[in-house]
C-alpha positions in Angstrom: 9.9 -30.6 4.7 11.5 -29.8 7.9 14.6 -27.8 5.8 11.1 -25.6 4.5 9.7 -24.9 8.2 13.5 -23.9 9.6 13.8 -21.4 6.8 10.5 -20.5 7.6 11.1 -20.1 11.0 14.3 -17.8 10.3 12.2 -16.1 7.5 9.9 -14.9 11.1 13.0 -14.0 12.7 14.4 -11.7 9.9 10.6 -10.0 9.5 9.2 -9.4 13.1 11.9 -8.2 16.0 8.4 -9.4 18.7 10.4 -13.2 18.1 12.6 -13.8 20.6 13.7 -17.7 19.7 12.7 -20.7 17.8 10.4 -22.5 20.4 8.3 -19.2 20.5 7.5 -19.4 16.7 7.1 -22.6 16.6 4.2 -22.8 18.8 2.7 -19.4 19.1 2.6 -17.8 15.4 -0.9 -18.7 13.9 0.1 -17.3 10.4 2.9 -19.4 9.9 1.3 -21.8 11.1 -1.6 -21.4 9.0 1.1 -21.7 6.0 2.2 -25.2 6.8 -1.5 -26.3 6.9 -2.2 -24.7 3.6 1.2 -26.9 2.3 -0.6 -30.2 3.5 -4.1 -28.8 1.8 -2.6 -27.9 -1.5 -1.2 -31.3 -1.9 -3.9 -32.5 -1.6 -5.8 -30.2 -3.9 -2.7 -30.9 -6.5 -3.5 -34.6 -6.2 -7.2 -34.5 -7.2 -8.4 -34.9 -3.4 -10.5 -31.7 -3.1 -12.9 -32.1 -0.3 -10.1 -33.3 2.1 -8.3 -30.5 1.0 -11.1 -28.1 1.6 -11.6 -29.6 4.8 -7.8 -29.0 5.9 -8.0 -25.8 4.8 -11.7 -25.2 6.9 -9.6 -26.7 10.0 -7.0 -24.3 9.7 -9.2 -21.5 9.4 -10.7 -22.3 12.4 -7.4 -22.9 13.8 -5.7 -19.6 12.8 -8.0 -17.3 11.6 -6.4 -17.4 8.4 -8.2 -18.6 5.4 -6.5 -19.7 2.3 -8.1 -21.8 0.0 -6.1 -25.2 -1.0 -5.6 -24.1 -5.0 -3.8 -20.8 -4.3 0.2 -21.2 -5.0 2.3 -19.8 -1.9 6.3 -19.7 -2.5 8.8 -19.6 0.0 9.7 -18.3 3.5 6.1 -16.7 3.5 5.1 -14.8 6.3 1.7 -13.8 7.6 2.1 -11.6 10.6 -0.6 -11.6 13.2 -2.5 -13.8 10.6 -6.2 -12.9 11.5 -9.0 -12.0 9.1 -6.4 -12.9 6.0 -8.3 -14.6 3.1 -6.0 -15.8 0.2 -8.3 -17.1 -3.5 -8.4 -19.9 -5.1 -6.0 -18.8 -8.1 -4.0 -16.2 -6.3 -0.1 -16.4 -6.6 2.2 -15.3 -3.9 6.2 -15.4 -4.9 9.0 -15.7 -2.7 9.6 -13.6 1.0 5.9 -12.2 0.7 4.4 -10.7 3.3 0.8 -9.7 4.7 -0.3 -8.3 8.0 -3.8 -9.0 9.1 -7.1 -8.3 7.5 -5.6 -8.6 3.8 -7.8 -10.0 1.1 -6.5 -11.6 -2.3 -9.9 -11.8 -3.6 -11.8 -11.9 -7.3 -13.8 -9.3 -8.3 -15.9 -11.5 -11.1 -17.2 -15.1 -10.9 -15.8 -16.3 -14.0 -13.8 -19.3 -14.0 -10.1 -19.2 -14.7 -7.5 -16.8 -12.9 -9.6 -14.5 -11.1 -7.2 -13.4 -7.7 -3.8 -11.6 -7.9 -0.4 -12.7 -8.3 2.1 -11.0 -6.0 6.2 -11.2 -6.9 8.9 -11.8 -4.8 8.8 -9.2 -1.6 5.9 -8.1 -1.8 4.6 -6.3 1.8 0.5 -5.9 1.9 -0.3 -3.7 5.0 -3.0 -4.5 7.7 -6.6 -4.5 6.4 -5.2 -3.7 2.6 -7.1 -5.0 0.2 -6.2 -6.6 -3.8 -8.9 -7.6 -5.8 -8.4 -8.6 -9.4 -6.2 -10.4 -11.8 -3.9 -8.5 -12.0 -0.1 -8.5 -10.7 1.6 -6.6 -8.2 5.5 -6.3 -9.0 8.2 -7.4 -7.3 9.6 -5.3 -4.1 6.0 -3.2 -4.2 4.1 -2.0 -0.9 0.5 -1.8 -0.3 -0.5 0.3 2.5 -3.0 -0.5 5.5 -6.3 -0.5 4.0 -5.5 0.5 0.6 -8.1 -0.9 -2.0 -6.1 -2.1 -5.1 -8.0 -3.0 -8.2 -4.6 -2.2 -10.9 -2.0 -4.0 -11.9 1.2 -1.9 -9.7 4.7 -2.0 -11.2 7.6 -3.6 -9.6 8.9 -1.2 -6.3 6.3 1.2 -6.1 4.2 1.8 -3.4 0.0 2.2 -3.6 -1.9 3.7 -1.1 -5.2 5.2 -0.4 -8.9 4.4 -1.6 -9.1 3.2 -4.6 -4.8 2.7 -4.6 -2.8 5.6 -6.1 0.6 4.0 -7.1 3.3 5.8 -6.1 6.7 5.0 -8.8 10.1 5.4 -7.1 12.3 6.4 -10.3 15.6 6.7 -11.1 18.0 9.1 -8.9 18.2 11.3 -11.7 14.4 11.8 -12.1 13.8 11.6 -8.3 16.8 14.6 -7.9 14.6 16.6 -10.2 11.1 15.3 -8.9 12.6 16.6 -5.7 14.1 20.3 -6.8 10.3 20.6 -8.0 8.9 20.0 -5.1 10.9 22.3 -3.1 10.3 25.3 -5.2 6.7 24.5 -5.2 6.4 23.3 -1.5 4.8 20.3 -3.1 5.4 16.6 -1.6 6.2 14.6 -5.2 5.6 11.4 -3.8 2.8 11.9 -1.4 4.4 9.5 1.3 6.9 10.3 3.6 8.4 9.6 7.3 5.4 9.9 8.9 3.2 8.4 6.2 0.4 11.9 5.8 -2.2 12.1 4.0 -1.0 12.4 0.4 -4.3 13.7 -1.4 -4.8 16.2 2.0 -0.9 17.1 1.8 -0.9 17.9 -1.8 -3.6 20.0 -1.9 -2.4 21.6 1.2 0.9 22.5 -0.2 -0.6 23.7 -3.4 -3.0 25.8 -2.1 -0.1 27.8 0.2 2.0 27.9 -3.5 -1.8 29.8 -5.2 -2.0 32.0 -2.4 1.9 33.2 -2.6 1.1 33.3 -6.4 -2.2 35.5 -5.7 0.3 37.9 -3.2 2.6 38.6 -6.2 0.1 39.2 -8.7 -1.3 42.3 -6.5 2.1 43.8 -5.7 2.5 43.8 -9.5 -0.6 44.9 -10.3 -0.4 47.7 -7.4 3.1 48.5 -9.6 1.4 48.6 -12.7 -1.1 51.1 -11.3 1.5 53.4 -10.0 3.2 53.6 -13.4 -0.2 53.7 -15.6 -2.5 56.3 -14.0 -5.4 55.1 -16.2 -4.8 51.3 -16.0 -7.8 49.8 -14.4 -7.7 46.1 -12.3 -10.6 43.5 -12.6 -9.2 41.9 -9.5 -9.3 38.2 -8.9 -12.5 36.3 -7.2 -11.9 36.5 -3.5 -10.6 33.3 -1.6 -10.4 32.5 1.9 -9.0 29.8 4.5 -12.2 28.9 5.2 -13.3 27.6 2.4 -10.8 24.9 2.5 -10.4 24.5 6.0 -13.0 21.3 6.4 -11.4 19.6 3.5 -7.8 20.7 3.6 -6.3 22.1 7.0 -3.2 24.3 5.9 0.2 23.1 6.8 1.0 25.0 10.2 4.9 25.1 9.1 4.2 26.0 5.3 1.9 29.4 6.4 4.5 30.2 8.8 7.2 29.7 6.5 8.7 27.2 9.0 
């Protein structure tokens, strides 16, 4: 037991640079502390004792803020940073060197009996306020952004983010080379993500509509061209489009116009 709460304790260390020593997180982390409450509740829940172990687990929520109910299966060096407003299910399963922020939710999304919460693999980060609802799994190494709402299973390294979650695939360097070639001919961000964690659905749009308009530019200087050589040829035109019609759902990218 006490060889479980050091490595817990050096799991806080290696997670959150806010810990300065051992007494610290010891006594003043309420998610880890919530953890080694759920530990005593879940064997008691293992050993057919489930109103004690509800009852531990109701203390510890009042304790902590952190509510995880005594049947849910929690591997090692866990961490829940901050720790309030997290609610873990019944049948969710968390893997080894997991980690949540405050305000996630494993929850069902049916009242069925049997699994009805997520299982999360090995290093697994869920942001603040994220939410996974389902049966589903979420693969090993993945990140859920701050208040993402995930209702898919999400493969093993990739990212989800937004409402409901768009799963973002890191691929192969190959792949991501040419993802990336693409996306600078097209002024196009390919993964929707980046340093500064933008809007993906607002960037995209943003970057495609600046690629139309240089498309639109071309097609008048040819057809401008083909006029010049083809007295009788005769233009159509194109349907008339203007910044403003995009402005309250899309801002253009300040550098993109500018060609910065």
């Amino acid at each position: 037991m006490f060889d479980r709460m050091r490595e817990d304790i050096q799991g806080v260390f290696h997670r959150d640079p806010a810990a300065r020593n051992a007494f610290e997180v010891l006594t003043c982390y309420p998610g880890l502390h919530a953890v080694w409450i759920h530990r005593f509740s879940h064997w008691l829940w293992c050993r057919g004792l489930e109103w004690l172990a509800r009852m531990s687990s109701n203390v510890g929520r009042w304790l902590t803020g952190v509510e995880i109910h005594p049947g849910a299966r929690i591997g090692r060096r866990f961490f829940i940073d901050h720790g309030m407003g997290v609610v873990i299910g019944g049948t969710a399963e968390i893997g080894d060197d997991v980690t949540l922020y405050h305000g996630v939710t494993l929850g069902g999304t049916s009242w069925n009996k049997g699994k009805r919460h997520p299982t999360l693999e090995d290093g697994v980060i869920v942001g603040a306020g994220a939410k996974i609802l389902g049966p589903f799994t979420v693969g090993a190494g993945a990140k859920v952004g701050s208040n993402a709402v995930v209702t898919r299973e999400v493969p093993a390294g990739a990212t989800v983010v937004g409402i409901p979650g768009r799963v973002i695939i890191k691929d192969g360097a190959e792949q991501e080379a040419r993802k990336r070639e693409i996306a600078e001919k097209m002024g196009f961000d390919a993964y929707g993500v980046s340093g500064d964690m933008p809007d993906p659905v607002s960037r995209a749009i943003g970057k495609l509509l600046d690629h139309v308009q240089a498309v639109d530019e071309r097609l008048e200087r040819m057809d401008r061209a083909l006029g010049s050589l083809d007295k009788g040829y005769s233009s159509s035109g194109l349907p008339p489009l203007s910044e403003g019609d995009f402005g309250d759902v899309c801002p253009p990218d300040e550098g993109a116009r500018t060609g910065k």
